[in-house]
Structure formats: C-alpha cells, structure tokens
N, C-alpha and C positions, 0 to 999 in steps of 0.2 A: 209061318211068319212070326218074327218078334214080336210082341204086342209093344214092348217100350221103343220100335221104332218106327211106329205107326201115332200119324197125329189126326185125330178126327175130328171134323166138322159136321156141325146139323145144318143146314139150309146153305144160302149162299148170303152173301153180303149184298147181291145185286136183287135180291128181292126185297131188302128193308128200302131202297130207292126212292118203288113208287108209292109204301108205305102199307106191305102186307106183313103186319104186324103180330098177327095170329101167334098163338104159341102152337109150338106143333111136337115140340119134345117135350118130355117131362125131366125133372132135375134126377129124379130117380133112375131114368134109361140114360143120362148123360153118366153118371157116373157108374155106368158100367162099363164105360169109353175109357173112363181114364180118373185122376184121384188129382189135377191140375187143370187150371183154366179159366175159360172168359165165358161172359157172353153180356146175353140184356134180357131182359125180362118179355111180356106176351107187352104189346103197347109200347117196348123198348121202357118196360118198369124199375125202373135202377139199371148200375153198375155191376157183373158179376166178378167174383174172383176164387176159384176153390184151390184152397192149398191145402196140402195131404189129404185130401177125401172130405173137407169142412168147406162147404158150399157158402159165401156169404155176399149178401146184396148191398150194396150202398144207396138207399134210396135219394129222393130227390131232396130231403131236407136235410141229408148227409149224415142220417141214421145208418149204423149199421148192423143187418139182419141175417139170423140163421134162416137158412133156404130150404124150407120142408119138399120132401119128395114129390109132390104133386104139385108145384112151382111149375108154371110153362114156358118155353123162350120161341121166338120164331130162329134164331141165329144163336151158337155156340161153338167154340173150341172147346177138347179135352185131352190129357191124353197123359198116359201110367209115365210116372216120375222116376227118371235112371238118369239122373242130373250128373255130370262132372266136372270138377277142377274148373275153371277158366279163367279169369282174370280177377285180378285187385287192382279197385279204383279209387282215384283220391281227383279232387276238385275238378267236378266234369259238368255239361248241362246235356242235357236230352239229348241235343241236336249231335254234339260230337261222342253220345251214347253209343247212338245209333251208329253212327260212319265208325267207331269203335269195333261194337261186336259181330259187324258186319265185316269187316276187314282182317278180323283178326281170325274168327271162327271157317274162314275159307269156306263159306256155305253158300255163297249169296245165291244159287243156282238150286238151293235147294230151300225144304223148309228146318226150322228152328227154333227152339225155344230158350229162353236167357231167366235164372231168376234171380234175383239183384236183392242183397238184403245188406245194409246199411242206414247211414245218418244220412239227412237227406236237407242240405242248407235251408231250401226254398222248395218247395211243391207246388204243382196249380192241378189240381182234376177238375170234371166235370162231370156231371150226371145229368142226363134228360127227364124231365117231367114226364110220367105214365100219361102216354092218350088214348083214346076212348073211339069206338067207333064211328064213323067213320073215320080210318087213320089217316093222320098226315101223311104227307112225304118227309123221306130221313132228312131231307134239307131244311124242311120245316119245322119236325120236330128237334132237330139245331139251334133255333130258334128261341127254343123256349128250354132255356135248360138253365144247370145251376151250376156256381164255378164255385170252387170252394180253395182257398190259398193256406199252409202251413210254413211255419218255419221251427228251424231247430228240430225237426221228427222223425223219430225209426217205424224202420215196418221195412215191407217187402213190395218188390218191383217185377210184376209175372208179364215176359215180352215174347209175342211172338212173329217170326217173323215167314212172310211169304215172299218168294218169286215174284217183281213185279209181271211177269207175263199172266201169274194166276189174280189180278188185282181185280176186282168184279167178285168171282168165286170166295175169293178171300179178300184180304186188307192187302194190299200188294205192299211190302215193307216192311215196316215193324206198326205193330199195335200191342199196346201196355198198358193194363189196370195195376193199382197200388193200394196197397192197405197198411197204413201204421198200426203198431205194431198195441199202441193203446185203442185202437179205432176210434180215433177222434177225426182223422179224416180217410178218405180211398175216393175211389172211381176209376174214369179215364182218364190217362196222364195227358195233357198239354204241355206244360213244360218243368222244369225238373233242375235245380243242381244238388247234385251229389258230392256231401262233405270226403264220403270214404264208406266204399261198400266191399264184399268179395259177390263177382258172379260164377253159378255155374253154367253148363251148357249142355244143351240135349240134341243132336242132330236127329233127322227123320229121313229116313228113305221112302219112306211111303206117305200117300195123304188120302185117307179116305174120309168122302164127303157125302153124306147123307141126304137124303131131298124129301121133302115131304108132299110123295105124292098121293098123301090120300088127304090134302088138303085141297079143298074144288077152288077157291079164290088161285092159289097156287097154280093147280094145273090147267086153269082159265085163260090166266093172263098174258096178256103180248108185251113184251119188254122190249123197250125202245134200250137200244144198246150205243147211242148215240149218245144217250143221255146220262149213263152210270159213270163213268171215270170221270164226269165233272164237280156230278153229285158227291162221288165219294170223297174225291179233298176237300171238299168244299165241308164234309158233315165231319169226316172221320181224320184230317191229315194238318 
C-alpha cells in the first residue's frame, strides 16, 4: 500500500458527541501517521494543525503552540504530504470554497485533502475552551468557545474532506483549520474570504481509522446514534 494514499484517523467524531474527551493518542504516534493534519487537544484543548511534521496548537486565548510529543487528543487526522497542482483562487468565501474543490477535484465519493496558501481578506476561527472532568458534550463545549476575526492575513488553509455517508466517523464534508503565516491568528475556520490563493490536492484511496479500544470509558459506552448528525452541525458545520 502507498502510505501517501492513505489518510488516518484516531477515534471517531462521534465519540466527542457525548463528550469522551479522553486523549488516547499521543502527538508522537500521530505523527508516525503522517507530517499533515488536524485535530483537538485531551478536553478538546485548542485547535491543532501540523504542517510538514511541525505540530502546532492554537489555544483558547489564541496563543499559538509547539505541540510536544507527549500532547494527547481523543480525535485526529494525519496523513504523509504528496500534494499536487490544483487550482488558483482569487476572491472566494468558504462557502463557494468548498462547492469549488469539491467539484472540481471529482472526488466527492471519496476522501481528500486541499491546502490552501494565500492572502485571505477576512477570517473568522474558532477554538474551544479546555474542559475538565467531568466533560461536556461537543454541543456544549460549543458553547463556550473563542471566535477570533482577521483581516488583510496570509498563512495556510489545511481542508479535509469526507463522504457525507462516513459523517459520524468523520466530518462528513470539508473541515478546515488555518494558521497565518505570522501566528497571529488559526483554529477552526468558520468563515473565510479569500483575496488570491494557489491550492494543491491530495486524493486517498484508502482511510484507515484507529479506535481506541483500550480506553474503558470508550469501550463502555452506548451511543445514541439518533443523536450524532444533529450534534455534529450543530458543534462542527
């Protein structure tokens, strides 16, 4: 198997729901996975974003931090960077981002990654305040989070996107963290126009998804499955 067409996930999206928070990888076994990617911290602790093998948090006062190897997440993506070519953008917002490179890259059947490096008119991210045992639910810890707004700012745009049939397992869609390029701001993108970027593109034939079953909260729990695809637009869309 390729390894650069292989995108890995640790947990699922549908376990932050009912708010098992737990970290259960270490940033040091993620990036054996891969030298790109997302996640959130043990308590959903910051924003993650590693580009070329530099792991970096945006915490919730919109600090941003180098991510030591012993750093835990309950939930991450990773995956070895063989980026190519794909488009140049000039005055776009998130929304017709997305219906962009979703259209264009003829993937939507599969998974994908986009990384987006440009001036970026307007930004909005977000980061969730670190919670503490007992943990919320991801709707809750929604709730209590920080919004941080830029204008005029370069940096980089890392988006990946899943099958909405894997939505639960993953973000069914696109999900995008951003980090300028000063670190003056990052997180999770909310909304976004883009003065003039160039993206490339990485397609995946395969998706392997990690489970952390030697966590007992984990392999305890009864997931109400009624309740996740409401949760998730509602925290993550």
């Amino acid at each position: 198997m390729n390894e650069e067409n292989v995108v890995y996930q640790h947990g699922t999206l549908a376990l932050l729901v009912p708010g098992l928070l737990e970290g259960t990888i270490s940033m040091g076994d993620l990036l054996t996975h891969g030298n790109m990617g997302i996640g959130s911290g043990e308590g959903l602790d910051g924003e993650l974003i590693i580009l070329d093998g530099i792991p970096y948090q945006v915490d919730s006062t919109g600090s941003v931090n180098l991510v030591k190897d012993d750093f835990t997440m309950p939930f991450a993506t990773a995956h070895f960077s063989n980026f190519k070519k794909f488009i140049d953008l000039k005055k776009i917002t998130l929304n017709d981002f997305e219906k962009e490179i979703i259209e264009k890259s003829n993937s939507e059947n599969t998974f994908f990654a986009v990384i987006t490096k440009g001036k970026f008119s307007k930004i909005k991210t977000r980061v969730v305040k670190k919670s503490k045992k007992p943990y919320p639910t991801l709707v809750q810890t929604a709730h209590d989070q920080r919004v941080f707004d830029a204008e005029n700012i370069e940096g980089t745009l890392l988006t990946y996107y899943s099958p909405e049939v894997f939505n639960g397992a993953a973000v069914g869609g696109c999900h995008s963290h951003f980090l300028a390029d000063d670190h003056s701001i990052g997180g999770h993108v909310l909304d976004f126009e883009l003065d003039n970027g160039t993206s490339e593109l990485q397609v995946f034939d395969t998706f392997t998804q990690h489970l952390p079953i030697t966590n007992e909260t984990y392999m305890n729990h009864k997931f109400d499955n009624s309740q996740t695809a409401a949760a998730i637009d509602e925290a993550e869309k």
